[in-house]
N, C-alpha and C positions, 0 to 999 in steps of 0.2 A: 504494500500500500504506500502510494507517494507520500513523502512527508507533507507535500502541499498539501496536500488532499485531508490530512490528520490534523492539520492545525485548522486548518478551516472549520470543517466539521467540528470540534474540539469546540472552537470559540464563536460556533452558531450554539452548540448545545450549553456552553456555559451562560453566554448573552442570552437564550431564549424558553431554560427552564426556571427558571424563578419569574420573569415578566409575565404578565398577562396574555404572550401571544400565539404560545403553544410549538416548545420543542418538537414534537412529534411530527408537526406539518412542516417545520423547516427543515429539519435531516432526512426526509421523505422525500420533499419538494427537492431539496439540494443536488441530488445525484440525477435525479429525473431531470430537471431544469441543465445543470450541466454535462449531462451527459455520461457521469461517473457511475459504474458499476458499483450495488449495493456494498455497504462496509462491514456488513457480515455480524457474524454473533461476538468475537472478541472486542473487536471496536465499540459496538453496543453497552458491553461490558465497562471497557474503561470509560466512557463517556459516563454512565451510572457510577462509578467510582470515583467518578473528580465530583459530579453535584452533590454526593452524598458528602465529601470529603468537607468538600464548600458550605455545607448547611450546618456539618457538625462544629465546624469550628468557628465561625460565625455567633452560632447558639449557644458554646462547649457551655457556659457561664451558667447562663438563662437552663440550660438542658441540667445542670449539678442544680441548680436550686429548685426545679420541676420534678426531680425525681425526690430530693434530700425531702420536698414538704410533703410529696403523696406519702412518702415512708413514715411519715411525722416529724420525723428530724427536723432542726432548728438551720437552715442554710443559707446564706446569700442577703442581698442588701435591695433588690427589687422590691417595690414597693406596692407597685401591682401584683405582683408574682404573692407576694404576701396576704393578699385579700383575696387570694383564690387557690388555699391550700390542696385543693382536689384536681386541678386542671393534670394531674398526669394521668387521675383513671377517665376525665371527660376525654382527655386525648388518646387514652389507650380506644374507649368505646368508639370514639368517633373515628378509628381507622379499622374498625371490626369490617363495613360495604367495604368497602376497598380492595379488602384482603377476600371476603365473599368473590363482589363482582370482577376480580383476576383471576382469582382459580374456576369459575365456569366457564368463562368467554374468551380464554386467555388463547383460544386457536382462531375462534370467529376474531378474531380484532387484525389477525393478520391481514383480514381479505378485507377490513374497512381499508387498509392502506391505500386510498386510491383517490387522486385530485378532488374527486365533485364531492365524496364526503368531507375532505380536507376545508375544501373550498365552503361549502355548508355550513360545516362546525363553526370555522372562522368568523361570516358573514353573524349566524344567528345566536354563537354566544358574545357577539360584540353589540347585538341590539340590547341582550338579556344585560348585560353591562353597561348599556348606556341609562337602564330604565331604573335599574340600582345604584347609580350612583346620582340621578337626578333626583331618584325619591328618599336616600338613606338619609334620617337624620346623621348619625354617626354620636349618637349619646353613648354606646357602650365600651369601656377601655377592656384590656386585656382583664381586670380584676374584676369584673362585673360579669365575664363569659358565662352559660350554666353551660347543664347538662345539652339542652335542649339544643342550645346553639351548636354545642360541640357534634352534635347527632346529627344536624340540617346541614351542617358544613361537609362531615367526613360521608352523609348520602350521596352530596354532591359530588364528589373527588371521585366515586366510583365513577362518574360519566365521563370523567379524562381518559378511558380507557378508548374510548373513539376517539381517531386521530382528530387534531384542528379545534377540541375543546380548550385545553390547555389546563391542566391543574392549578397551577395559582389563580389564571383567570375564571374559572367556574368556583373554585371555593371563596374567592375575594367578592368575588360575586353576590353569594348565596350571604356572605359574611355582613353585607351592607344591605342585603332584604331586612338582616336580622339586627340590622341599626347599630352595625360596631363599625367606630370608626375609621375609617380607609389604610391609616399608617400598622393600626393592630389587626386589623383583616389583613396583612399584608404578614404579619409578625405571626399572627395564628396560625395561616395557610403554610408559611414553612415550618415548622412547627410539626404541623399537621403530614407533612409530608416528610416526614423524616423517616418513619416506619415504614410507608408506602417506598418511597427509593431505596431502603437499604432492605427491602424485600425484595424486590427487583433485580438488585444487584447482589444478591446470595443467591435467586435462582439461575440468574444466568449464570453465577461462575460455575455452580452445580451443572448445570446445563453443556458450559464448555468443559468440563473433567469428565461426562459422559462420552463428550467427541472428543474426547485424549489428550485435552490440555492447551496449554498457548505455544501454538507451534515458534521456532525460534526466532523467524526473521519477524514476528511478530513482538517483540518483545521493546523494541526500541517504539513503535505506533502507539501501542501499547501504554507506555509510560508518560511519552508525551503526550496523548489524547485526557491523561487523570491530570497532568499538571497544570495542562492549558484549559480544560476545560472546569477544572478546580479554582485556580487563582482568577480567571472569569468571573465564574459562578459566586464566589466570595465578593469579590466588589462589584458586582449586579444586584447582590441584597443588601450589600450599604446605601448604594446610590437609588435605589428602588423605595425603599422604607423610608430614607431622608426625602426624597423627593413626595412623598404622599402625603408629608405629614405639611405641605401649604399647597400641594396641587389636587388637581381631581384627577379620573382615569381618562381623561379626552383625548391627549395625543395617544393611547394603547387602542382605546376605542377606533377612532380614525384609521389606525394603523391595520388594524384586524377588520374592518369591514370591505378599505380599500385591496387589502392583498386579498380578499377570500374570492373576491371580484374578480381580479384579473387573475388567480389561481381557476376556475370556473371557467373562463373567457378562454383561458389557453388550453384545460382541460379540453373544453367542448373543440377548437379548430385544431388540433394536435391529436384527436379520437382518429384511429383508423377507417378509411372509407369500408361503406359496406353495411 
């Protein structure tokens, strides 16, 4: 696998799984659009291994004082995190769908891989996002979450299983139905997706030691596909969370309804005659 082709890929997936606009449709779209032969199950792999890398240590903090309180332990200096001593079993529950709707459908989702549902997802969870963020008041912080919230949120995150949803954008989404504010919907959804990626990236490695391992010229791809798309992914949830906390989601919205557009447009005149 060319190195160009690794860092690319790398730093579509670090840039576009924490944003609102759906990883899946852009390393889908990527190789279709340029012509590049799929990047197979290893690559998959390290690309899950750099966002997971980038989530944990972002959160490592936040993640020691969410377990320390569910335990009862006395841990950490957050002061929202403090008023909501249970958010580890409301976050455990709320990745219970997730972990369901992966293991039923997790063969059918191969065959959504295809422009017009890319193109779909895109367009119609970016209207669903615009109608949530014009109506959320945004009264709830990280410390006021329930149970409830945490259930309506982790229902949602099952449907990122359709390529062109996007995980953070359908549970940011669902997060500002439920009136918490845009910078902590933002703060929850990863959060929330921690479990869900580092499931993902234990089945797949299971997956690749089924098919004999990481063969060796794969090894260098490999390593830089976790770093780049890792140290990405890290400063995409700095600059993502700071950015919410004085803007709205307009330029993601825009962004997802214009690409799903011309992803559809090219789908349909790029269809084989016949």
């Amino acid at each position: 696998m060319p190195l160009f082709q690794v860092i690319v890929l790398a730093l579509v997936q670090g840039l576009t799984e924490f944003l609102p606009i759906s990883s899946s449709a852009h390393l889908a779209l990527a190789p279709w659009l340029l012509g590049w032969p799929d990047q197979g199950l290893t690559f998959d792999i390290a690309l899950h291994l750099g966002t997971l890398l980038a989530v944990f240590c972002y959160f490592a903090r936040m993640w020691v004082q969410v377990i320390a309180q569910g335990l009862g332990l006395e841990f950490g200096s957050d002061e929202q995190l403090k008023r909501n001593r249970a958010l580890l079993w409301y976050l455990a529950l709320g990745s219970v769908p997730v972990a369901v709707i992966g293991f039923l459908f997790k063969d059918q989702a191969e065959h959504w891989r295809n422009p017009f549902v890319i193109g779909g997802m895109l367009v119609s969870v970016g209207v669903l996002m615009h109608v949530a963020d014009r109506s959320s008041t945004g009264r709830k912080s990280l410390g006021q979450i329930t149970l409830a919230d945490s259930l309506a949120i982790g229902m949602s995150q099952a449907l990122a299983i359709v390529p062109g949803t996007s995980r953070s954008g359908i549970t940011i989404t669902t997060a500002l139905f439920r009136d918490i504010d845009r910078a902590t919907a933002a703060r929850f959804s990863f959060l929330l997706s921690t479990p869900a990626i580092g499931g993902a990236a234990l089945k797949a490695l299971l997956d690749l030691k089924k098919a004999g391992g990481l063969a060796p010229e794969m090894l260098t791809p490999f390593l830089v596909g976790i770093l780049v798309s890792g140290l990405t992914g890290c400063l995409v949830i700095a600059l993502f969370i700071r950015y919410l906390t004085r803007n709205t989601l307009r330029l993601f919205i825009l962004y997802r309804i214009i690409f799903g557009i011309i992803v559809l447009a090219l789908a349909f005149f790029r269809r084989p005659a016949g």
